[in-house]
C-alpha positions in Angstrom: 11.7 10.3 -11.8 12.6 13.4 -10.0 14.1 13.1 -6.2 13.9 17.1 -5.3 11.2 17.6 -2.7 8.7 19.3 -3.5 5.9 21.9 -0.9 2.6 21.1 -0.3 0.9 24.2 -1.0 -2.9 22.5 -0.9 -2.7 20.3 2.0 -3.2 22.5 5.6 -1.6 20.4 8.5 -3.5 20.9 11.6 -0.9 18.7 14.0 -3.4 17.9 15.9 -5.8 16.3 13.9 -3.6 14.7 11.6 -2.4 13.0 14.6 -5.5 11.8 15.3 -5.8 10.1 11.4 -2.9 8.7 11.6 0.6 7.5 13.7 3.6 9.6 13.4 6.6 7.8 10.9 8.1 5.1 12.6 11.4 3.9 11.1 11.2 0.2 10.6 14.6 -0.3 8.9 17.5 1.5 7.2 15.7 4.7 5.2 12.1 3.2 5.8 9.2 4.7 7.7 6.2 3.4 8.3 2.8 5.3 9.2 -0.5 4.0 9.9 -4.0 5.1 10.0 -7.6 4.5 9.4 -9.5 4.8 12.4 -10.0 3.7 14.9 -7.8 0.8 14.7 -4.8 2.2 12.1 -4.7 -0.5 10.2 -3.7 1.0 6.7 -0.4 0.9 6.4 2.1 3.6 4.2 5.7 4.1 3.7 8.9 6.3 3.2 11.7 5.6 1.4 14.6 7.8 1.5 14.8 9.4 -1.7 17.6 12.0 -2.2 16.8 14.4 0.3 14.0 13.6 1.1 11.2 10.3 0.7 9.0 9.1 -1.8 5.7 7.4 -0.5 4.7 3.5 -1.2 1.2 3.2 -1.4 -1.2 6.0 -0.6 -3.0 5.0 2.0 -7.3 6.5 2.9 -7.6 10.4 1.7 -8.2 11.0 5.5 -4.3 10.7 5.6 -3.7 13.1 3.2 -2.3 15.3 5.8 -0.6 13.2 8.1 1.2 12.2 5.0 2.0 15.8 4.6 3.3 16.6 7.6 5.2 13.5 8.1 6.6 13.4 4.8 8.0 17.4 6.0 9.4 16.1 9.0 11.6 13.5 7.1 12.8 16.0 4.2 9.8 16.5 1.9 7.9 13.9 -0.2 9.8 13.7 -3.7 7.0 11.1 -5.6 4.5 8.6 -5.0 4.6 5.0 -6.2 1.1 3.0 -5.9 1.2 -0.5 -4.6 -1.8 -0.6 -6.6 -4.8 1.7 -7.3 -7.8 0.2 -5.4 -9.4 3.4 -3.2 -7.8 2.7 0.1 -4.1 2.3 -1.5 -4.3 5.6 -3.6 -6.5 8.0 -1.1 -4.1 10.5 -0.3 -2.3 10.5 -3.9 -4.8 13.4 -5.5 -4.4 15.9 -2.0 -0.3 16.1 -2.8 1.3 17.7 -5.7 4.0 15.2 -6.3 4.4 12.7 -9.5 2.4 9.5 -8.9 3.5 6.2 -10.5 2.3 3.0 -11.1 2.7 -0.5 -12.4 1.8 -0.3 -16.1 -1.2 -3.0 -15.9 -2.4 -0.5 -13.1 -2.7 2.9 -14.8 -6.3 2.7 -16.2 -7.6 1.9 -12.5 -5.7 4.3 -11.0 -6.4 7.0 -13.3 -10.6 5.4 -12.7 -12.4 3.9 -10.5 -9.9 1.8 -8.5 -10.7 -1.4 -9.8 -14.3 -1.5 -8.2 -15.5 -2.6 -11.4 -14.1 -6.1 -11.0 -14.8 -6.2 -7.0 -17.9 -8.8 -6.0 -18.7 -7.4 -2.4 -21.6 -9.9 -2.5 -18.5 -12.4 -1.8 -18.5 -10.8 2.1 -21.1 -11.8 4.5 -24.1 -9.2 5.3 -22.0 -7.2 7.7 -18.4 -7.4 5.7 -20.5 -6.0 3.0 -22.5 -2.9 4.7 -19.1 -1.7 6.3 -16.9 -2.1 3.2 -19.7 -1.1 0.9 -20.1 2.2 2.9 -16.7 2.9 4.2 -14.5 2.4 0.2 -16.5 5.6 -1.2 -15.3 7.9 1.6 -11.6 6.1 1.8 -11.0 6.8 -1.5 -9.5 10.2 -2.7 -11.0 9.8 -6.2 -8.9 8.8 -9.8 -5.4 10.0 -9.8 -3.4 11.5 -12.6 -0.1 8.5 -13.3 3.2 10.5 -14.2 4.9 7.5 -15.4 4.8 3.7 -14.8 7.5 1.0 -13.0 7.9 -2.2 -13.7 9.6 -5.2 -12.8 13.1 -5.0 -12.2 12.9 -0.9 -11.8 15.0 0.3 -9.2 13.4 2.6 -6.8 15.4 4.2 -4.2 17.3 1.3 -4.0 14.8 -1.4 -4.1 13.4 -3.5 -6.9 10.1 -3.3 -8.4 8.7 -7.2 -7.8 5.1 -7.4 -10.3 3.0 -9.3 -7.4 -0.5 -9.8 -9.6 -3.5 -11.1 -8.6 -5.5 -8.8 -5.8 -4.9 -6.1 -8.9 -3.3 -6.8 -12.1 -0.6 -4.3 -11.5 0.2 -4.6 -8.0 3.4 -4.1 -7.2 6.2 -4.9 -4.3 9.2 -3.5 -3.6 12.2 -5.8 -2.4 16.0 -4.7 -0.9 18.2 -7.3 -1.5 20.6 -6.0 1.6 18.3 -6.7 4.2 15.7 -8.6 2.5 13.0 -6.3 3.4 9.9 -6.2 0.8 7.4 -4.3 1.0 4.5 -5.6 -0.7 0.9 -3.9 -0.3 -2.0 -6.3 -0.7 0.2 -9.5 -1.9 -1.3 -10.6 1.2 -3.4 -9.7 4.3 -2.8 -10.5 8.4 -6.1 -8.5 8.9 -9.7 -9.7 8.2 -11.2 -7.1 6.4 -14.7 -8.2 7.5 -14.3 -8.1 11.3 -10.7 -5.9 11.4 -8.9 -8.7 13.5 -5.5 -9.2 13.1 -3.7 -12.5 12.3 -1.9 -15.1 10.0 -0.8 -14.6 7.1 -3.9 -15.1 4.5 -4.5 -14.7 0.5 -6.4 -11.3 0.2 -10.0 -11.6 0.0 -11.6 -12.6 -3.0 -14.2 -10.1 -2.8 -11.6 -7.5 -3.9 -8.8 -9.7 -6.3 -9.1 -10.0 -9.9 -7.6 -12.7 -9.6 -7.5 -15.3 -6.6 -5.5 -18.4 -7.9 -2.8 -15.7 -9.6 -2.5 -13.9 -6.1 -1.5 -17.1 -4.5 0.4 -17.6 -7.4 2.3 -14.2 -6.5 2.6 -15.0 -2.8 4.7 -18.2 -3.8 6.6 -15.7 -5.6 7.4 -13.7 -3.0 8.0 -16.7 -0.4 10.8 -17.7 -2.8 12.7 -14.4 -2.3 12.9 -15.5 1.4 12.1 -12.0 2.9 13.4 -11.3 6.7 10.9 -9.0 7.4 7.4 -8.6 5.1 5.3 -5.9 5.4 1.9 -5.4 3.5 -0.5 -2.9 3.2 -2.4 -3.6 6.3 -1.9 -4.5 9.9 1.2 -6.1 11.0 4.7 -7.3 9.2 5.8 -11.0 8.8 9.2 -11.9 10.5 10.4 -15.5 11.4 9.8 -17.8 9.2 8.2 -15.5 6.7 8.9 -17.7 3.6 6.6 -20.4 5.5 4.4 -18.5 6.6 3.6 -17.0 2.7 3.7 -20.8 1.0 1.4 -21.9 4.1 -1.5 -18.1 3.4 -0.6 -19.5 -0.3 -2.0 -23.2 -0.1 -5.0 -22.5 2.7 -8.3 -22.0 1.1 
């Protein structure tokens, strides 16, 4: 996978509005950035990574960041790649908007590449209002199928972290985990947000309204509690620090 930075000839970045989408880069640790949008409450949560000389993006975020992306992604040397968490619509939306390589998990390309793994999402699972907001707002999140350059898979090393295969929310969802400071990144593995009412909290398996898999994604947040992270940050809201291994084993055995 190529680390030159590449321009964004398609994307205009009006500061102003992109600003207004989505929270400039805030480093969060050595060579790691995290932005967040979604409005009004900026809960979706993307990443850089240094990459050479300049940073590849984990997960992809609503397409209504696609420009904020942009323009921070400039600010910090140029975006060199994407690599997808997973491909659901509000983890891939700004991926089609940016002409860089996107990868994925293998077990995650035909999703990606369709129609984000709605086909296996039961929204009936979410009470009436849960269901009118996320039944209305997914279509306009999403940036539509994107075009997978090549795949990673567990064990890859990416910019210095390791690919960690997290299943369960999607089949290829993926984290990535830096031994040095124990920092893992880790998309949906699990939530600290409600996606029904938007209010932050514990830690908490993902909804199973949107997993393929419920029992396999608790199986993968044991997983990750065994790596004992310092620091945890998902897809969504806000990071786990303290006792983050207990924190993931107790989201893993509440039903």
């Amino acid at each position: 996978m190529s680390t030159k930075a590449i321009q964004h000839g398609r994307v205009r970045i009006r500061p102003g509005l992109a600003r207004l989408a989505a929270t400039e880069p805030e480093q969060i640790a050595e060579g790691v950035w995290v932005m967040r949008g979604g409005f009004p409450l900026k809960s979706m949560n993307v990443y850089f990574v240094r990459d050479g000389d300049g940073v590849l993006l984990f997960d992809a975020g609503i397409s209504d960041m696609t420009a904020a992306v942009a323009r921070g992604a400039a600010q910090l040397g140029g975006l060199t790649r994407i690599v997808l968490g997973h491909g659901h619509p509000d983890h891939r939306g700004v991926a089609p908007g940016l002409e860089v390589p996107t990868y994925c998990h293998p077990d995650e390309v035909a999703d990606a590449e369709g129609d984000g793994g709605c086909h296996y999402f039961t929204l009936d699972e979410l009470d009436p209002h849960g269901r009118f907001l996320l039944g209305s707002f997914l279509p306009v999140w999403d940036g539509g199928p994107v075009k997978i350059a090549g795949t990673v898979s567990e064990g890859d090393d990416v910019a210095g972290f390791k690919v960690v295969h997290l299943p369960g929310h999607a089949p290829g969802l993926i984290g990535l985990w830096r031994e040095s400071d124990r920092l893992a990144l880790v998309s949906d593995t699990f939530y600290t947000v409600d996606p029904q009412t938007g209010i932050h909290g514990h830690a908490r398996v993902p909804h199973r309204a949107f997993n393929k898999d419920t029992e396999q994604a608790r199986a993968s947040i044991r997983k990750l509690a065994a790596l004992e992270p310092a620091t945890a940050w998902a897809g969504h809201a806000n990071p786990l620090t303290g006792d983050v291994r207990g924190q993931l084993e107790t989201a893993a055995a509440t039903t």
